[in-house]
C-alpha positions as CSV (number, residue, x, y, z in Angstrom):
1,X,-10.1,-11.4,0.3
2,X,-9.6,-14.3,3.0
3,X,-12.2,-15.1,5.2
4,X,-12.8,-16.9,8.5
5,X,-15.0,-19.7,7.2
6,X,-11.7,-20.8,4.4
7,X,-8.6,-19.3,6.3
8,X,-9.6,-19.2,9.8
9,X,-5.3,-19.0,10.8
10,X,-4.8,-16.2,7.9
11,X,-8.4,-14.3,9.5
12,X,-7.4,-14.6,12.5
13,X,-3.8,-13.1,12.0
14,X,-4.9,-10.5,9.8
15,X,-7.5,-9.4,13.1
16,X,-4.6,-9.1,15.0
17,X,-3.0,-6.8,12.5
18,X,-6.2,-4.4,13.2
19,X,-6.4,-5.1,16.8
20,X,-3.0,-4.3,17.6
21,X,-3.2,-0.9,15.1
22,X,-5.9,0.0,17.0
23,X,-4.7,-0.9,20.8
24,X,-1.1,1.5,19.5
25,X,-3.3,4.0,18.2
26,X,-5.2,4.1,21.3
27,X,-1.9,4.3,23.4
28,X,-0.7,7.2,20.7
29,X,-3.5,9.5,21.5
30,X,-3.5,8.8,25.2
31,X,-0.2,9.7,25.1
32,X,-0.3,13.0,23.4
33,X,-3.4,14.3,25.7
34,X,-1.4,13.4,28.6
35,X,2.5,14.3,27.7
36,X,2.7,18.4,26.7
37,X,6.1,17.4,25.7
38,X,5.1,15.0,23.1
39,X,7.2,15.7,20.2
40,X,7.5,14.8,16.5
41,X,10.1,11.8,17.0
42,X,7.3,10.2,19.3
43,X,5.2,10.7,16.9
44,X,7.0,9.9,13.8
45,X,7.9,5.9,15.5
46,X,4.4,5.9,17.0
47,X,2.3,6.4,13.9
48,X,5.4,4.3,11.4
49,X,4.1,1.4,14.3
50,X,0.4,2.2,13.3
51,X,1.1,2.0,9.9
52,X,3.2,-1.3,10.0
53,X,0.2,-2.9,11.0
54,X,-2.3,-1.2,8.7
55,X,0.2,-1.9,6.0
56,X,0.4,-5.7,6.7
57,X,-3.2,-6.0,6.8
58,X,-4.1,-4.6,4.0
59,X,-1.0,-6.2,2.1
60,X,-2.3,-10.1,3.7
61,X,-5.7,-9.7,2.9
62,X,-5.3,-12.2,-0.1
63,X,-2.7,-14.0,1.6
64,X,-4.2,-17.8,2.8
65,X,-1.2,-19.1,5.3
66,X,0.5,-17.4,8.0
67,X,3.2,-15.4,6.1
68,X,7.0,-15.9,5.9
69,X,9.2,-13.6,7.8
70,X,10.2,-11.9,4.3
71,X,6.5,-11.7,3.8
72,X,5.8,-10.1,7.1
73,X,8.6,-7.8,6.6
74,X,7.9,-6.5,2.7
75,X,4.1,-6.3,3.9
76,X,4.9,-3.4,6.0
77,X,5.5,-0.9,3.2
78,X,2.9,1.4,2.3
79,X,0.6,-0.4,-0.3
80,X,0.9,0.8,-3.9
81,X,-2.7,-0.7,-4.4
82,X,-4.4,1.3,-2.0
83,X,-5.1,5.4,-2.5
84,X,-5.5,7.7,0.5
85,X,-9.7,9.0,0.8
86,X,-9.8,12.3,2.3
């Protein structure tokens, strides 16, 4: 995995990835305690934003340079590397 000290750029982006999962997530559960009407769409493009992020972060961790749009779009699947813990 990158690290700040070697890929300061790729550490700092990959940060960003987590930061900005975290401020959506944030805004996701704010949301559903305030809205009864929240529904299942909301949450559906909501938690596919969450998991962009997530996605790309986990799928960059190795990655040393800013990535390439095709990069940054590919990295948004769900990694095939990376089991679900319960």
């Amino acid at each position: 995995m990158i690290n700040p000290n070697d890929h300061p750029v790729a550490w700092g982006l990959l940060l960003y990835e987590l930061e900005d999962a975290r401020e959506h997530l944030e805004q996701l559960v704010q949301a559903m305690a305030e809205s009864p009407g929240f529904d299942e769409h909301e949450l559906r493009i909501s938690l596919g934003h969450v998991f962009a992020h997530l996605n790309r972060a986990w799928n960059a961790r190795n990655s040393e340079s800013a990535l390439s749009e095709a990069q940054w779009n590919a990295f948004r699947a769900f990694p095939e590397d990376l089991a679900p813990i319960a």
